[in-house]
C-alpha positions as CSV (number, residue, x, y, z in Angstrom):
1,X,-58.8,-12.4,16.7
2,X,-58.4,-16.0,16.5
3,X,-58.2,-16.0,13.1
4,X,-55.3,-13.2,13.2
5,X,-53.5,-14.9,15.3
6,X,-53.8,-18.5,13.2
7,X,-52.6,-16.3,9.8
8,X,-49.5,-15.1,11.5
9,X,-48.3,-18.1,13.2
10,X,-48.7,-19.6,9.9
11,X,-46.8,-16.4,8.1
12,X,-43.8,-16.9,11.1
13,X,-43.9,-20.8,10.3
14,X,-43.8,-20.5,6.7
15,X,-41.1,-18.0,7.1
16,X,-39.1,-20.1,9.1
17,X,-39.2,-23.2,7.0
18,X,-37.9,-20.6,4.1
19,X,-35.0,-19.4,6.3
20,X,-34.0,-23.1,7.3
21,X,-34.2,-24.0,3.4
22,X,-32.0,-21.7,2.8
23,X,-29.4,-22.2,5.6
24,X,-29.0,-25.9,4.4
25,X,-28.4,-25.0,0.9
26,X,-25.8,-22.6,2.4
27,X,-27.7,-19.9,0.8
28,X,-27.5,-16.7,3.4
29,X,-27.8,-16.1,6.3
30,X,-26.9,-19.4,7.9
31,X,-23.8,-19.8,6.0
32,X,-21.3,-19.0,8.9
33,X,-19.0,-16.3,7.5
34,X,-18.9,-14.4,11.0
35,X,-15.1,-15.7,11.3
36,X,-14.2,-14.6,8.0
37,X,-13.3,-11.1,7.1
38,X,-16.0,-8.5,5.7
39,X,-16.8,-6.5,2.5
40,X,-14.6,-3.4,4.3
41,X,-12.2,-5.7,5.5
42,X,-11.4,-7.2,2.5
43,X,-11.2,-4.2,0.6
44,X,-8.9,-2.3,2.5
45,X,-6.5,-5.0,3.0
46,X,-6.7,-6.0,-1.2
47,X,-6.4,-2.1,-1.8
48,X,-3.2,-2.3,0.7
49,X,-1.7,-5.3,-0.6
50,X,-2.5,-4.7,-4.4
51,X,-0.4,-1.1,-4.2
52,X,3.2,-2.7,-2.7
53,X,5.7,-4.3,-4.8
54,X,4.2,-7.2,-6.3
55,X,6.0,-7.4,-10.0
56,X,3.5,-7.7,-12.4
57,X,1.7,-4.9,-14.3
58,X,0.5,-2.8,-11.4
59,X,-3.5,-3.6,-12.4
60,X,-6.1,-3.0,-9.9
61,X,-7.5,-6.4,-8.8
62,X,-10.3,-8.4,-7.8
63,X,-10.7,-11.1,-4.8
64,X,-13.2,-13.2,-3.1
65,X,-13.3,-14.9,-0.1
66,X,-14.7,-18.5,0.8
67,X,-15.6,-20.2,4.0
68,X,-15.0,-23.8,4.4
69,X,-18.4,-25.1,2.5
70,X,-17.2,-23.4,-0.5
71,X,-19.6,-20.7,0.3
72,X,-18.8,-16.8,-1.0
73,X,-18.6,-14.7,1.9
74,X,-16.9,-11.2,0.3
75,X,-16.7,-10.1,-2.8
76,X,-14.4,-6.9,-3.2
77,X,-12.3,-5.0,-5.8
78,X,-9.8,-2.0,-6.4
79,X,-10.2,0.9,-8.0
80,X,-12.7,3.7,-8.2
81,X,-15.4,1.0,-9.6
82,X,-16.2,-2.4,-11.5
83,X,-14.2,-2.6,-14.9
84,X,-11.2,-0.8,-13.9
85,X,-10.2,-4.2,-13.2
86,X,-10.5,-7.0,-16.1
87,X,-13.7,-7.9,-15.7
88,X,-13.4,-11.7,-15.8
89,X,-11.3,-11.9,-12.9
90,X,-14.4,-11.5,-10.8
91,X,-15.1,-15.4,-11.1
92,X,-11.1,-16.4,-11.1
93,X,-10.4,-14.8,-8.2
94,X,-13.7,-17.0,-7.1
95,X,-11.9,-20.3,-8.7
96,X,-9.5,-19.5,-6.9
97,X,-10.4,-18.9,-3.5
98,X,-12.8,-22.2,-4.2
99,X,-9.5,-23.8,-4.7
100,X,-7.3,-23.0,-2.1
101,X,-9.9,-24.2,0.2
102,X,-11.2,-27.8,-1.6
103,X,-7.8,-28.6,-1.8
104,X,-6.2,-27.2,1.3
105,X,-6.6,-29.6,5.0
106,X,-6.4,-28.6,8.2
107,X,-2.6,-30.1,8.4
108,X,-1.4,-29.0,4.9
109,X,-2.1,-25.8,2.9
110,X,-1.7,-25.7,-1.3
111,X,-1.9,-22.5,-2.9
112,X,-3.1,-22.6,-6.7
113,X,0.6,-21.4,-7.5
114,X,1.2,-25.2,-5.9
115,X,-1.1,-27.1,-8.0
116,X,0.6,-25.8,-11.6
117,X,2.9,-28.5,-12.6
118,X,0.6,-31.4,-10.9
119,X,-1.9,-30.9,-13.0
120,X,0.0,-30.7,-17.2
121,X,-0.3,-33.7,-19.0
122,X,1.7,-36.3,-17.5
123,X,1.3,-34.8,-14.5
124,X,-0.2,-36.9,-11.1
125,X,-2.8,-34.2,-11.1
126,X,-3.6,-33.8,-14.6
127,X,-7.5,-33.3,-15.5
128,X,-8.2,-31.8,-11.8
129,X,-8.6,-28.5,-13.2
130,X,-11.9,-29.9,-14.5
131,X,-13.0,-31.2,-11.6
132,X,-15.4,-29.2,-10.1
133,X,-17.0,-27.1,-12.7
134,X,-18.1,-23.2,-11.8
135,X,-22.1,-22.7,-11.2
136,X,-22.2,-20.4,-14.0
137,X,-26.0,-19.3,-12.4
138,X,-24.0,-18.2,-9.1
139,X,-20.6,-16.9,-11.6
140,X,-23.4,-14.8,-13.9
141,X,-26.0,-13.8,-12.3
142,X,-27.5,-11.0,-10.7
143,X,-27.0,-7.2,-11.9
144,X,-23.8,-6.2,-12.4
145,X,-24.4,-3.1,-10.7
146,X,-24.0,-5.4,-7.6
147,X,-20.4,-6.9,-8.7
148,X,-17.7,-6.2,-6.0
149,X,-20.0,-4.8,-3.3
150,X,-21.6,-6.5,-0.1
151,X,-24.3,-7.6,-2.0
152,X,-22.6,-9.1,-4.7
153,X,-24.8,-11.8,-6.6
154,X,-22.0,-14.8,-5.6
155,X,-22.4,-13.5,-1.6
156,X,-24.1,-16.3,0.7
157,X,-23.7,-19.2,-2.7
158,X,-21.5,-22.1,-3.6
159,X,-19.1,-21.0,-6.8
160,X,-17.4,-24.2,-7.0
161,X,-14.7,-24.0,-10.0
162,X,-11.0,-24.8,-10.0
163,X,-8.1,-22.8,-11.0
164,X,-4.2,-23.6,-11.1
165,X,-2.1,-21.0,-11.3
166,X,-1.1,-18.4,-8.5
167,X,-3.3,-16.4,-6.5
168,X,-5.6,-18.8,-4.7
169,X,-4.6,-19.5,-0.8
170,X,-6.5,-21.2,2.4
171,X,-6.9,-19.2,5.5
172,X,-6.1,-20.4,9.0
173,X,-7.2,-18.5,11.9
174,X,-5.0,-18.2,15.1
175,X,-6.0,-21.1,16.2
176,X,-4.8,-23.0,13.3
177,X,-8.1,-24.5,12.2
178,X,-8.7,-24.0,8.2
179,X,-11.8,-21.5,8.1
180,X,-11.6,-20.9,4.2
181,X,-9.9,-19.7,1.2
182,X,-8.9,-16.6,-0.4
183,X,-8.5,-16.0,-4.3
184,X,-6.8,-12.7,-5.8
185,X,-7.0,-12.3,-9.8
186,X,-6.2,-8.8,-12.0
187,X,-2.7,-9.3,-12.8
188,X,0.1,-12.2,-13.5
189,X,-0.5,-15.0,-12.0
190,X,2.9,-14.7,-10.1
191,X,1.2,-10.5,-8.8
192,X,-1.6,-12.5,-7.9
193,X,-0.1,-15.1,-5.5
194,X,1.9,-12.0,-4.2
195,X,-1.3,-10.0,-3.5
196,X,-3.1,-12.8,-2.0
197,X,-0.5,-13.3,0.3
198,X,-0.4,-9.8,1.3
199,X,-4.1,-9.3,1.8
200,X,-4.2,-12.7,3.9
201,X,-1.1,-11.7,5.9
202,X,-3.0,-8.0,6.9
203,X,-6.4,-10.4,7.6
204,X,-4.4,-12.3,10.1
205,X,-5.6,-15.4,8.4
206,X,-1.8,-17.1,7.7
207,X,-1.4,-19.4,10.5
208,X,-0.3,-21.9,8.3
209,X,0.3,-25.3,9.4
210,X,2.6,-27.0,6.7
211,X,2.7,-26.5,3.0
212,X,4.6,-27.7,0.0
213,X,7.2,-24.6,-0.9
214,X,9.8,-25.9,1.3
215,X,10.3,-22.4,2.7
216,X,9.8,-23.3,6.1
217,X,8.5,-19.4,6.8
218,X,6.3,-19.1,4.1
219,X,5.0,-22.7,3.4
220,X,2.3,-22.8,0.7
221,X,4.4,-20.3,-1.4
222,X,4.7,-19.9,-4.9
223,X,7.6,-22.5,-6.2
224,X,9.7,-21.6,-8.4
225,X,11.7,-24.3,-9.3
226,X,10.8,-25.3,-12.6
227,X,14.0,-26.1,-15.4
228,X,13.0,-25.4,-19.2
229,X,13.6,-28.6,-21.2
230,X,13.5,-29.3,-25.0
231,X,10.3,-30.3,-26.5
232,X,8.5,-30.0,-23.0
233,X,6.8,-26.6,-21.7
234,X,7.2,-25.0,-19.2
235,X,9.9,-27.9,-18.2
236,X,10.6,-29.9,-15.5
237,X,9.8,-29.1,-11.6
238,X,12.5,-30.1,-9.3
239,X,9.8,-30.6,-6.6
240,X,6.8,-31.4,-8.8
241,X,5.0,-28.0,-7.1
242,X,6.6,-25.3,-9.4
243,X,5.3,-22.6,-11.4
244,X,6.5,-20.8,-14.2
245,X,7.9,-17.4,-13.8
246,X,5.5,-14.2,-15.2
247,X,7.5,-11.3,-16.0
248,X,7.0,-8.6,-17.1
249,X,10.5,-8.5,-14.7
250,X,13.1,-11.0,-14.6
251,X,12.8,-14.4,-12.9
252,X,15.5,-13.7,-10.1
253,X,13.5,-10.4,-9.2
254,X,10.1,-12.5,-9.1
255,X,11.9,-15.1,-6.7
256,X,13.4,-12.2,-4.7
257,X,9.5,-10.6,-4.1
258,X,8.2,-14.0,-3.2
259,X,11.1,-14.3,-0.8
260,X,10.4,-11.3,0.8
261,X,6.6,-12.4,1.7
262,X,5.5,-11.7,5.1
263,X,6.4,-15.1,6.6
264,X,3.3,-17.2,7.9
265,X,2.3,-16.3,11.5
């Protein structure tokens, strides 16, 4: 009996040396997503955004969501199943949630659409886009089978990556503390900052503090404010935060959409 009892105290030990390990790698359980919205959640409020008037091509889309440590918390698409979307969107709508949330503070949000001109050559950002590099282990691996559902391979891991063009936002809870980032990809980059904003707006996660658009409703909005200039592309940024127009409609209906955004709570 002794002897029983000795094995399993050293099974419940062993176990719970495992569970710690993991916890401080920020690899399951322990990683606190509880404040962030679910599989379910995120689905039905991506599904809801992705189908309004965005611009864009109409695509179904893919988007991740990251708490504060960079770690994935949901992983969800549109659509009937994996691949009616483009399938490498599934890590650039990681990028970008990644993004939003490394380079968002508690004080002052950025959206990727923000971070466009900052970083072209010449820019004061320039190179930041390969800064922190995606874990292609955590992007690639798993079975795809699992892609988009609440046991995707990325769930409960640190993706890292940076991307800078729209569709990447932070997420503040009601009580204005920064508890993440959110990243949309399946469209133009311009539908993708639209949908993100959407699908954060339904999580109640746009409580945001101050930004760079100088919209004062909608503060970490996409910018665009950019002039086309000979011999430079896109051109120059009136407030050094702009981003090109996307088509496949005309710049003054893509500025009228973003406009019309739900303004931050």
């Amino acid at each position: 009996m002794r002897k029983t009892i000795a094995l399993i105290t050293a099974l419940l030990v062993m176990v719970a040396i495992v569970l710690v390990t993991r916890r401080a790698d920020g690899q399951g359980a322990g990683s606190d997503c509880q404040s962030l919205p679910s599989h379910s959640a995120l689905r039905a409020a991506l599904s809801a955004a992705q189908g309004a008037a965005n611009g864009g091509f109409g695509l179904q889309m893919w988007g991740t969501v990251v708490n504060r440590d960079g770690i994935v918390c949901a992983v969800a698409f549109t659509g009937q199943d994996r691949g009616d979307q483009w399938p490498g969107s599934r890590v650039i709508s990681a990028q970008k949630a990644n993004t939003a949330n490394a380079f968002s503070l508690p004080a002052l949000a950025l959206s990727t659409a923000n971070l466009y001109t900052a970083v072209q050559p010449g820019g004061s950002l320039f190179g930041l886009q390969a800064s922190n590099p995606v874990d292609t282990g955590v992007a690639y691996g798993g079975n795809a089978i699992h892609f988009g559902q609440p046991n995707d391979p990325m769930v409960g891991r640190r993706i890292g990556g940076v991307n800078v063009f729209g569709g990447g936002l932070g997420l503040y809870n009601s009580d204005n503390v920064l508890v993440g980032g959110i990243g949309v990809s399946g469209d133009t980059s311009c539908a993708d900052h639209n949908i993100a904003w959407r699908t954060r707006s339904a999580l109640n996660l746009d409580y945001v503090p101050s930004g760079v658009s100088g919209d004062p409703a909608r503060k970490d909005n996409i910018v665009f404010d950019i002039t086309p200039q000979p011999g430079q592309m896109p051109g120059v940024s009136a407030s050094s935060w702009g981003h090109p127009h996307c088509g496949p409609g005309t710049p003054a209906g893509e500025t009228a959409i973003a406009a019309s955004l739900p303004p931050n709570k």
